[in-house]
C-alpha positions as CSV (number, residue, x, y, z in Angstrom):
1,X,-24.5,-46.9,-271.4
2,X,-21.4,-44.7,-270.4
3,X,-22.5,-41.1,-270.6
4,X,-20.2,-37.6,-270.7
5,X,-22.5,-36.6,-267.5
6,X,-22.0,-40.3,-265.8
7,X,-18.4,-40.3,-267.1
8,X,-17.9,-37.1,-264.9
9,X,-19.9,-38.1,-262.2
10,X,-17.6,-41.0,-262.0
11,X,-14.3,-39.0,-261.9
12,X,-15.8,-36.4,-259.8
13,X,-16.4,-39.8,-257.0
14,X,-13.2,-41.1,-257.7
15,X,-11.1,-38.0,-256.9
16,X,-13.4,-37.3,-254.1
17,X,-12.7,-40.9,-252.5
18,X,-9.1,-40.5,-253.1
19,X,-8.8,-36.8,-250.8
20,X,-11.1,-38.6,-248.8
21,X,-8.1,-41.4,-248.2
22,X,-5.1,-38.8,-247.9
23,X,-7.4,-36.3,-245.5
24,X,-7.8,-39.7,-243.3
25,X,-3.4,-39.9,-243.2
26,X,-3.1,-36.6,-241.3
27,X,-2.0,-36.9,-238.5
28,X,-0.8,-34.3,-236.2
29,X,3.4,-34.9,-237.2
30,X,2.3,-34.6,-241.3
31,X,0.4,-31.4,-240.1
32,X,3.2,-29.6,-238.2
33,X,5.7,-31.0,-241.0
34,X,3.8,-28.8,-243.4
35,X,5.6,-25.5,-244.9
36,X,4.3,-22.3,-242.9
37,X,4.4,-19.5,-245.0
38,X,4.3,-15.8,-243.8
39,X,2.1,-13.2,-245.3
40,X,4.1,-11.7,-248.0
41,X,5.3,-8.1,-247.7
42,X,5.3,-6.5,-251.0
43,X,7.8,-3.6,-251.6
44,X,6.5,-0.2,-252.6
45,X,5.4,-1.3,-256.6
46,X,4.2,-4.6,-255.8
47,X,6.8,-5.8,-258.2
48,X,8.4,-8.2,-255.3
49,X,6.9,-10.1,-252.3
50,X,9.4,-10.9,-249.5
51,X,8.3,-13.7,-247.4
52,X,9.7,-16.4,-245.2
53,X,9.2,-20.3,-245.0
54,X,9.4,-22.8,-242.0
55,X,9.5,-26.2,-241.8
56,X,10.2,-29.1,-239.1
57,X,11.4,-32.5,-240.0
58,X,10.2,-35.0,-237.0
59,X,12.9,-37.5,-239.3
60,X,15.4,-35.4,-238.5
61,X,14.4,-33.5,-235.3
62,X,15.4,-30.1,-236.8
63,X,13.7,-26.6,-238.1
64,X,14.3,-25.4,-241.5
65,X,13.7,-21.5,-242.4
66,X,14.1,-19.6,-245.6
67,X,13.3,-16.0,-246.3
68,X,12.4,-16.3,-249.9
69,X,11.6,-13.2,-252.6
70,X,8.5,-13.8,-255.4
71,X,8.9,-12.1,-258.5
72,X,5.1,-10.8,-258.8
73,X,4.7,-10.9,-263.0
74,X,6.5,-14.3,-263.6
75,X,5.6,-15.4,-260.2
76,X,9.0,-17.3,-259.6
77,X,10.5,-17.1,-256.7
78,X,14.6,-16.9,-255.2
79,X,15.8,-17.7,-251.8
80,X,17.7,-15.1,-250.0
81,X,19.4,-17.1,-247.3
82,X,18.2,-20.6,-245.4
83,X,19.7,-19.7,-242.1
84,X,17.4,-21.1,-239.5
85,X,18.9,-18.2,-237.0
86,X,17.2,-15.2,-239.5
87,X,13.9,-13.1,-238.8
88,X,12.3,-10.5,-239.3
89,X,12.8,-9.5,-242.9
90,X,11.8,-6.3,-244.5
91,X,11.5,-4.1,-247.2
92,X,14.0,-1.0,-246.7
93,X,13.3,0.2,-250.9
94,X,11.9,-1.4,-253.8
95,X,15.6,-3.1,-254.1
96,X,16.9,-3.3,-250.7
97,X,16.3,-5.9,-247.5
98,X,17.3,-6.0,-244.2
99,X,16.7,-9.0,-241.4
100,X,18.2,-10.0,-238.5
101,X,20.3,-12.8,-238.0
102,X,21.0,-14.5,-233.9
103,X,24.6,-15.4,-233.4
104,X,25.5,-18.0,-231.5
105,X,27.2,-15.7,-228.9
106,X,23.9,-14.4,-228.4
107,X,24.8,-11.2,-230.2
108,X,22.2,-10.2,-233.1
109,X,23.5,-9.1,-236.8
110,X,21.3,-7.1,-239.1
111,X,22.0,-8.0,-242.5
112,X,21.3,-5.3,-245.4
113,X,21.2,-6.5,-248.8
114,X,20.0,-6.3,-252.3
115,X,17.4,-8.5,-253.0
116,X,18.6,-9.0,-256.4
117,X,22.1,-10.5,-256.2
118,X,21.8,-10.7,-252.3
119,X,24.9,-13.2,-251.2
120,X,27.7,-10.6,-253.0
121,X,25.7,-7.6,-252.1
122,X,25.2,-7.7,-248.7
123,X,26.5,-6.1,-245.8
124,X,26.4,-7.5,-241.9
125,X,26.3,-5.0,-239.3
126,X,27.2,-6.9,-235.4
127,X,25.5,-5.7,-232.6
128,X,27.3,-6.0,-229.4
129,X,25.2,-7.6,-226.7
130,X,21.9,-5.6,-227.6
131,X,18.9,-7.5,-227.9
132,X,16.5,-6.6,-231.0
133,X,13.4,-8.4,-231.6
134,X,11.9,-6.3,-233.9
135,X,12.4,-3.9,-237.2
136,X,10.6,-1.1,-238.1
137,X,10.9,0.8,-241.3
138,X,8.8,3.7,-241.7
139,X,7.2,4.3,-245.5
């Protein structure tokens, strides 16, 4: 006779037989196809975590990056740009962004913008020939 315990018993074998199957498919492209997420930096309330997402398609032989905001309370999140040339992003206020962005000249931009309605609100300051790798904002 079929019991609640066996019942469960059986489900709990079943699922565990099918992660068993997927863990077996990963190989090393479906691992480094994965999204890479960095550790979110929350602005000074909590209210907002700005992050940034890579991936690599082997398909396509070509990196995808997003720098991404999380609304904390409904947990929902909105992309910012998905320029594969951006980095660095950071908190400058509890409403404000900056990153930097490589040109193609090898010039470096640093973007400023608010993370709310970013694309109409931003503002792109060019730096001639300097190289910046990082961005520090002190609290």
């Amino acid at each position: 006779m079929l019991t609640p315990s066996r019942l469960h018993l059986g489900i709990c074998a079943f699922f565990l037989l099918i992660m068993t199957i997927r863990a077996a498919k990963f190989t090393p492209e479906v691992l480094l196809e994965a999204p890479r997420r960095s550790p979110g930096a929350p602005n000074s309330d909590a209210s907002k975590i700005l992050y940034s997402v890579s991936t690599y398609s082997f398909a396509q032989h070509a990196k995808k990056s997003e720098i991404r905001i999380m609304d904390a309370e409904s947990q929902e999140t909105s992309l910012i740009t998905d320029d594969k040339s951006t980095s660095e992003p950071t908190w400058i206020d509890d409403d404000t962004i900056v990153y930097l962005k490589s040109e193609e000249d090898g010039t470096t931009s640093i973007v400023v913008g608010d993370s709310g309605n970013f694309e109409s609100r931003c503002v792109i300051m060019r730096l001639s020939s300097l190289g910046v790798a990082r961005i520090r904002v002190p609290y």
